[in-house]
N, C-alpha and C positions, 0 to 999 in steps of 0.2 A: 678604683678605676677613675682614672682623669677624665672628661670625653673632649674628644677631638674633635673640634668641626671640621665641616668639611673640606675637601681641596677644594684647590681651584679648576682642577682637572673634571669635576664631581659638578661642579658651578656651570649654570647656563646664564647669558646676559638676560639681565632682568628691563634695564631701563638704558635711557643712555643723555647726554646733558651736551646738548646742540648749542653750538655760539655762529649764528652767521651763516649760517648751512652747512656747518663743519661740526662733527661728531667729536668732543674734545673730551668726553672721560665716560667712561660706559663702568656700570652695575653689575656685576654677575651674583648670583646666589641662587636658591633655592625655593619653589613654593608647592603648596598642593590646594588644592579643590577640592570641598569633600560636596555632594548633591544632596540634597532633602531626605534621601534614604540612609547618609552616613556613606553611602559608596564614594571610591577615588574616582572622581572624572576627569581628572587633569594631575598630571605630575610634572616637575620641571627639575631639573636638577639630583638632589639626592636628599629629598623629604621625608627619609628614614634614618640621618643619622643624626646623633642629638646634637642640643644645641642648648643652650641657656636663653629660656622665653623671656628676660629680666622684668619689666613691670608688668609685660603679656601673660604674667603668671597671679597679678594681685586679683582677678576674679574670684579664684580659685583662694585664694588668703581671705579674701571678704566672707565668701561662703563658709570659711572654717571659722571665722568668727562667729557666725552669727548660728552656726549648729555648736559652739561652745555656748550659748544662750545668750546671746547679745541680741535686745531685737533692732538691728540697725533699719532702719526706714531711711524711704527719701534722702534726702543729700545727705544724711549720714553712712546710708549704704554705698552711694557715689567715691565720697571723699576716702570711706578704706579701699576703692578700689583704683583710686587719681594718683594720678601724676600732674598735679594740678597746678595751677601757674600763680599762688601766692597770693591773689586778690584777694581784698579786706572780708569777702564773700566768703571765699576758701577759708581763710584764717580764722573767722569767726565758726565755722563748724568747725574744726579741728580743736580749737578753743572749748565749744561743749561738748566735744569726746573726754576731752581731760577733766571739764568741770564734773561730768558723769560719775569718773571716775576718783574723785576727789585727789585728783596730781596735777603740779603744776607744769609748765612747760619742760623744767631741767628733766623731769622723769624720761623725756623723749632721747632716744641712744641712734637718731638717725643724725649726718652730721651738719651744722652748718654751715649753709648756704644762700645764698640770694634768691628771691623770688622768680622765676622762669620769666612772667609777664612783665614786660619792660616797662609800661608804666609804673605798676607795684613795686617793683624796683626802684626807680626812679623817685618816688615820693619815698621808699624805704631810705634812701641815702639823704633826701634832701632834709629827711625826720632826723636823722642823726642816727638811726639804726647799725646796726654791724651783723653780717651774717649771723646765722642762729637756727637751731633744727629747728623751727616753728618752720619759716619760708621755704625748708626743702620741700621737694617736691611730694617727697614720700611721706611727710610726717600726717597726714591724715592716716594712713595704712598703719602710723606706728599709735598713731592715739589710739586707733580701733582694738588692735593690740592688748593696748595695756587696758583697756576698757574689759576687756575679756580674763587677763588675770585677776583683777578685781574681783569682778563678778563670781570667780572661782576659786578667789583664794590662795593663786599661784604664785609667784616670788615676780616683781616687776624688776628687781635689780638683771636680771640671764635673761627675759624675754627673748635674747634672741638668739642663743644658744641651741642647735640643733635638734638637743636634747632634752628642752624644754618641753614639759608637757604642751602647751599653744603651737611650737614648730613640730611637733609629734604627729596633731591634730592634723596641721596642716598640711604634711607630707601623703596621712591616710586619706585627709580630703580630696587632694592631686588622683592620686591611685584611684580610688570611685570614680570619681569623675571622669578621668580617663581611659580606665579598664585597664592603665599597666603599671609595673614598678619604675619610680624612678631610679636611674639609673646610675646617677654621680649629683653628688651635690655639693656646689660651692658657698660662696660670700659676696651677695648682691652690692652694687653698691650706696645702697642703705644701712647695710651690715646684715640685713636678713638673710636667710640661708635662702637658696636659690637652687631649685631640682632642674637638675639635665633631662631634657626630653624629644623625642622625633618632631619633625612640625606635623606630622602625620598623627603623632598623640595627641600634642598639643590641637589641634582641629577637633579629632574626637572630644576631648573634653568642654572645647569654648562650643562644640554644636549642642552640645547635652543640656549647657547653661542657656542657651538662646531660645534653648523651644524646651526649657523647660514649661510646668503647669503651676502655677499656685494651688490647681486643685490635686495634683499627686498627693498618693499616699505615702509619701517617703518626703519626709522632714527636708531632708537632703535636697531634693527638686523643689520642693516650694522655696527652699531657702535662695537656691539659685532662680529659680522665677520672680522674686521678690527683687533680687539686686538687676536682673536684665531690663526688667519695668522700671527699674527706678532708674535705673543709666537711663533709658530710651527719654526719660520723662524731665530728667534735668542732664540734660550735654555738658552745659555750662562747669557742671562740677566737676567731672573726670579729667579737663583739662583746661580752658576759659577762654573767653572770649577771642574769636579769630584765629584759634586755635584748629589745627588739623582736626583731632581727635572730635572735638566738640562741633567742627562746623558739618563731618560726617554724617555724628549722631542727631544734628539739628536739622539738617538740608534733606535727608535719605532715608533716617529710620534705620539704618545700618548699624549691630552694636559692635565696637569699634573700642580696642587698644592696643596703644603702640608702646614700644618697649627699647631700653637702650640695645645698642648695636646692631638696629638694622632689624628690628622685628616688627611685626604688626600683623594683628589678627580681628577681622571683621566676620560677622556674620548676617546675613539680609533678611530679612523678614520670614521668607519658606523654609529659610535653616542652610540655606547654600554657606559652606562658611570656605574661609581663605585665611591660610595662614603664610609665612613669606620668611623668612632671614635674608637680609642684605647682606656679600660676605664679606664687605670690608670696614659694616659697621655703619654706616649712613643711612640717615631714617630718608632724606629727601626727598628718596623716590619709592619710598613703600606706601606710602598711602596713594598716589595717581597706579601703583602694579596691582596692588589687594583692589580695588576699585576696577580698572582693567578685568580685572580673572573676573571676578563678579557681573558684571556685563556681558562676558563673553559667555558665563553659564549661565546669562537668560535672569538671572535674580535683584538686576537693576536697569533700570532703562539706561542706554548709552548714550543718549540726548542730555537726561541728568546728569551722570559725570561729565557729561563734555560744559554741562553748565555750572559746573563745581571748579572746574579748573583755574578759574581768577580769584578763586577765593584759596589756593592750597600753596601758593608762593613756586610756584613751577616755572616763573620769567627769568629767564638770564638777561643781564643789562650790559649793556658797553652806554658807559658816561651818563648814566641816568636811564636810559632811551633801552627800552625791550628788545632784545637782539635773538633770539631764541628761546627756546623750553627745557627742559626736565619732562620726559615722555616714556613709557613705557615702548618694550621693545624686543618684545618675549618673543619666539618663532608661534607663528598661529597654528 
């Protein structure tokens, strides 16, 4: 089965990108609400048909890590779970996954690329650097990875073959956590295998991970209690400095990740969670709409995000000079 997202006929306007008083490119896609009790309080669109959660799905690959027996702590549980922006910060834990793991960088099968954070970039070129899967975004997710075949004994050359025992794990991990099968599975663009899911799943599973306990008796829940606390506790890692994802998890308490084309999923301290797809692929305005729904279901103050908003890049300019916003623009 292939999965099809959704139409556009299926799609409601999500957000909309004001220049001048004039509504010049509007957002349609899909979100859902789930409330502290796991109930749908809000649907918008068609939050039951699948979708590819692309890096909105590495929580869920950290935790299979680390129930393969990896004990990832602190910023090491962070970085398998980043899309991190390549600072020397970043780099250097992704550095002691492989040292862990006694492999050197080339072991890494994510491909390269340049560092997200444009400073790091910046000083990457002026160093005489050339792309290289160290500076992708993913390659923390992939060091964790190969830390875990180690550890097990598995073959690092296919780590990332479907079929793999570690992609096995990880697909059983999805399924608990979420309570369903997936449904169609493609090829992330990291090259990891990437399970199609409802956003209505995908919510169940990031709520499970948010209020998980470290004191459950299920390996399984502590392991996701341990990565939730550690995201909450270092923002900085899962994506960096001035960073959306990070300024979230820094400003709010909110745990919080976004995912290529249009996805992001936050969940608020009570467990309210929000997951989203943008349908034509643009992250720009998913984090001010997952913010939005969360406010609106009472689980963050609206004063906060409205004081979040100069920090999330939401100004349209004409000539330098602020001309409009980037605003959410759901029907209430």
């Amino acid at each position: 089965m292939s999965p099809a997202v959704f139409t556009g006929a299926q799609a409601v306007e999500l957000a909309v990108v004001e220049r001048s008083g004039f509504v010049e490119s509007r957002h349609v896609g899909s979100a859902v609400v789930l409330g502290p009790d796991g109930s749908v309080v809000r649907s918008l669109g068609a939050p039951t048909e699948p979708i590819f959660p692309r890096s909105s799905m590495k929580p869920f690959q950290a935790i299979a890590i680390m129930g393969a027996g990896v004990p990832l702590e602190g910023t090491a549980a962070v970085l398998a779970t980043a899309s991190h922006g390549g600072t020397p910060a970043h780099l250097s834990v992704v550095r002691g996954l492989l040292a862990q793991s006694q492999l050197t960088e080339d072991a890494l099968q994510c491909p390269a690329d340049w560092p997200l954070d444009s400073a790091a970039r910046d000083d990457a070129i002026r160093a005489g650097e050339s792309k290289k899967p160290l500076f992708m975004n993913c390659s923390g997710k992939h060091a964790a990875m190969l830390l875990a075949c180690t550890v097990n004994g598995w073959s690092t050359e296919n780590y990332l073959d479907p079929q793999h025992p570690l992609q096995l794990l990880i697909r059983d991990t999805i399924e608990r956590l979420t309570g369903e099968k997936v449904v169609a599975t493609g090829v992330d663009g990291c090259g990891a295998p990437v399970h199609a899911m409802a956003l209505t799943t995908l919510a169940r599973g990031i709520q499970r991970i948010a209020t998980a306990s470290e004191g459950s008796p299920f390996a399984l829940y502590r392991n996701a209690a341990n990565l939730k606390n550690a995201v909450l506790a270092n923002g900085w890692a899962i994506d960096g400095p001035g960073r959306a994802n990070t300024v979230v998890i820094d400003k709010l308490g909110v745990f919080t990740k976004g995912g290529a084309e249009g996805v992001m999923v936050m969940a608020a301290p009570d467990g309210t969670t929000v997951t989203l797809k943008v349908l034509d692929g643009s992250l720009r305005a998913a984090t001010i709409v997952a913010l939005s729904l969360l406010a609106d279901a009472g689980a963050v103050e609206r004063s906060a995000v409205d004081a979040l908003v100069p920090e999330l890049d939401l100004a349209v300019f004409g000539r330098g000079v602020p001309v409009g916003e980037i605003r959410a623009s759901y029907a209430a």
